[in-house]
C-alpha positions as CSV (number, residue, x, y, z in Angstrom):
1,X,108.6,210.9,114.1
2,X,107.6,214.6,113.8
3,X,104.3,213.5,111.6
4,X,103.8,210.4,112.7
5,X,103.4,213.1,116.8
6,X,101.4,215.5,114.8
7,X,99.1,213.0,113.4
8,X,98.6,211.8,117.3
9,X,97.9,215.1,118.6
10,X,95.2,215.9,115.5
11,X,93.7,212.8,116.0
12,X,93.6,213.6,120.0
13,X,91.8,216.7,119.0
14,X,88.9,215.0,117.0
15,X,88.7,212.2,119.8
16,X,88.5,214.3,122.6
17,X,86.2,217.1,120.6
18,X,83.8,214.0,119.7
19,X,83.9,212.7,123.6
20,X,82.8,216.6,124.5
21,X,80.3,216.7,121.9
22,X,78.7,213.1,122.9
23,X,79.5,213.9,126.8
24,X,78.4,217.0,127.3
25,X,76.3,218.2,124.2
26,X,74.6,215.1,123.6
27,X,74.3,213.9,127.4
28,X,71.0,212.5,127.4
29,X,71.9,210.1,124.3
30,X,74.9,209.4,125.9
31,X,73.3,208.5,129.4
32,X,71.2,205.7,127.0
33,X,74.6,203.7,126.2
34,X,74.8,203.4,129.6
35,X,71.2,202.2,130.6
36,X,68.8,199.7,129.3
37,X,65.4,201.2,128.7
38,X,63.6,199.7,131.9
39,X,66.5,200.9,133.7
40,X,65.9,204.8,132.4
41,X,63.5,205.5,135.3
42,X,63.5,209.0,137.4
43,X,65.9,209.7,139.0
44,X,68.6,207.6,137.8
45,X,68.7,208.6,134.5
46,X,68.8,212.6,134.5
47,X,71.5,212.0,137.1
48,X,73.7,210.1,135.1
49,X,73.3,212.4,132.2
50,X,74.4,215.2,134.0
51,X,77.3,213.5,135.3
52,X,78.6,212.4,131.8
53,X,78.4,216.4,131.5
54,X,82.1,216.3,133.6
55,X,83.3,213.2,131.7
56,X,82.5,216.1,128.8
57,X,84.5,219.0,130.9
58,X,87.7,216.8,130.8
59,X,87.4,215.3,127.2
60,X,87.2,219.4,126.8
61,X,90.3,220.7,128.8
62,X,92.2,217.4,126.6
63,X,90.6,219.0,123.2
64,X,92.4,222.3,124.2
65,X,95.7,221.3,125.6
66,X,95.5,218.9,122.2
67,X,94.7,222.1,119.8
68,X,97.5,224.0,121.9
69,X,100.1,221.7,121.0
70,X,99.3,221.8,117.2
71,X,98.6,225.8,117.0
72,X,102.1,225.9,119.1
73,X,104.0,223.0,117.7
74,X,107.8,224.7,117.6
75,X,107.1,225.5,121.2
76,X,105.7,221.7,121.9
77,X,108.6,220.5,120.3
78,X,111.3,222.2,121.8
79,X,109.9,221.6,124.9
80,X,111.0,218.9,127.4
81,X,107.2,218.5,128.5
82,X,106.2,217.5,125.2
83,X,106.8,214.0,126.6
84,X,105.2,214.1,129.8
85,X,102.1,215.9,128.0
86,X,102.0,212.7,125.8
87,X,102.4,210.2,128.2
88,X,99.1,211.8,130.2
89,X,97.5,211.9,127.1
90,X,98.0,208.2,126.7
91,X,96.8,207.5,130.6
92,X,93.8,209.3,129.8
93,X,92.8,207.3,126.9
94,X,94.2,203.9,128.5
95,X,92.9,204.5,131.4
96,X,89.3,204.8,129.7
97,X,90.4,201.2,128.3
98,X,91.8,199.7,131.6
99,X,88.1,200.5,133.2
100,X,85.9,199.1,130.5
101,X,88.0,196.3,130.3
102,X,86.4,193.9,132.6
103,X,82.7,194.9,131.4
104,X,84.1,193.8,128.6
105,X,85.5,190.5,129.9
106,X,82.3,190.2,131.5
107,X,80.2,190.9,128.5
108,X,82.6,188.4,126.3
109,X,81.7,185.6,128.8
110,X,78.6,186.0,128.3
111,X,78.0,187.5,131.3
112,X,75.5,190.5,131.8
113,X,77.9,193.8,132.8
114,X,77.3,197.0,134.0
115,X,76.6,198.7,130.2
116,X,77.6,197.0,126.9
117,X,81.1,197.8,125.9
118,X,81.1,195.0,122.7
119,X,78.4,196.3,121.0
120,X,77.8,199.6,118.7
121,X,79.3,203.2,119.7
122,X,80.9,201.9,123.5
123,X,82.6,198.8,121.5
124,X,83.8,202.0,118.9
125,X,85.1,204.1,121.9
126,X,86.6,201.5,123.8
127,X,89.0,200.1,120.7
128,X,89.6,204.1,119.7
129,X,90.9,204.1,123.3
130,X,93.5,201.6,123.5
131,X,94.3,202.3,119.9
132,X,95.3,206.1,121.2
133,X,97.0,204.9,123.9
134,X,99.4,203.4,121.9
135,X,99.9,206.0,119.8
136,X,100.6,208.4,122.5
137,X,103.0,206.0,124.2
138,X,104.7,205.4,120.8
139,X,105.1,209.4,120.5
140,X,106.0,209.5,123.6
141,X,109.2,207.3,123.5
142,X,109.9,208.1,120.2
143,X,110.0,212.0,121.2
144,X,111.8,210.9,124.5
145,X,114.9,208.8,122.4
């Protein structure tokens, strides 16, 4: 279980690095995931750029506490918090999931939703999601029992 907890908390780092990097670094292409081309128009689009920019500030503060644990694993291990830090790792990522879900519904019935989330990098960030929330509930019992 030790591995399998230190491969979840590496791969938490380059998820939640990337999610900064796209977020907050890269807002403006991140912004166009989100809106159709006619819908880029003043002032809606610079707005929602800069907003993805606190999406970014999160993903960032969950990079760190992720890098923390790994620089400090004896400490994360020994400590009873190391499952509580898991299982709010795995809310973040599933509740990313949980919210895109019924675009996704909606996009699957054909249905025109808010942005895509089937399609290229949202379709990539939205099975990465539920895939780490797994994993960080999985670490999180195992760790627990």
């Amino acid at each position: 279980m030790y591995y399998y907890i230190i491969l979840v908390l590496i791969l938490n780092t380059l998820w939640f690095v990337a999610a900064f990097h796209l977020f907050s670094l890269k807002s403006n292409s991140a912004a166009k995931m989100f809106l159709s081309k006619p819908d880029r128009i003043e002032p809606y689009f610079p707005i929602l750029a800069h907003l993805l920019k606190f999406l970014g500030g999160m993903n960032f503060a969950f990079a760190v506490l992720s890098i923390l644990c790994l620089i400090y694993y004896d400490f994360f291990f020994d400590s009873p918090l190391a499952v509580l830090i898991l299982l709010v790792m795995a809310i973040a990522h599933g509740s990313q999931f949980w919210f895109n879900l019924p675009l996704a519904i909606k996009e699957r019935k054909g249905n025109s939703p808010l942005w895509p989330v089937l399609r290229n990098r949202m379709y990539f960030i939205f099975k990465g999601d539920i895939i780490l929330a797994i994993m960080n509930l999985v670490a999180a019992i195992g760790l627990y029992y």
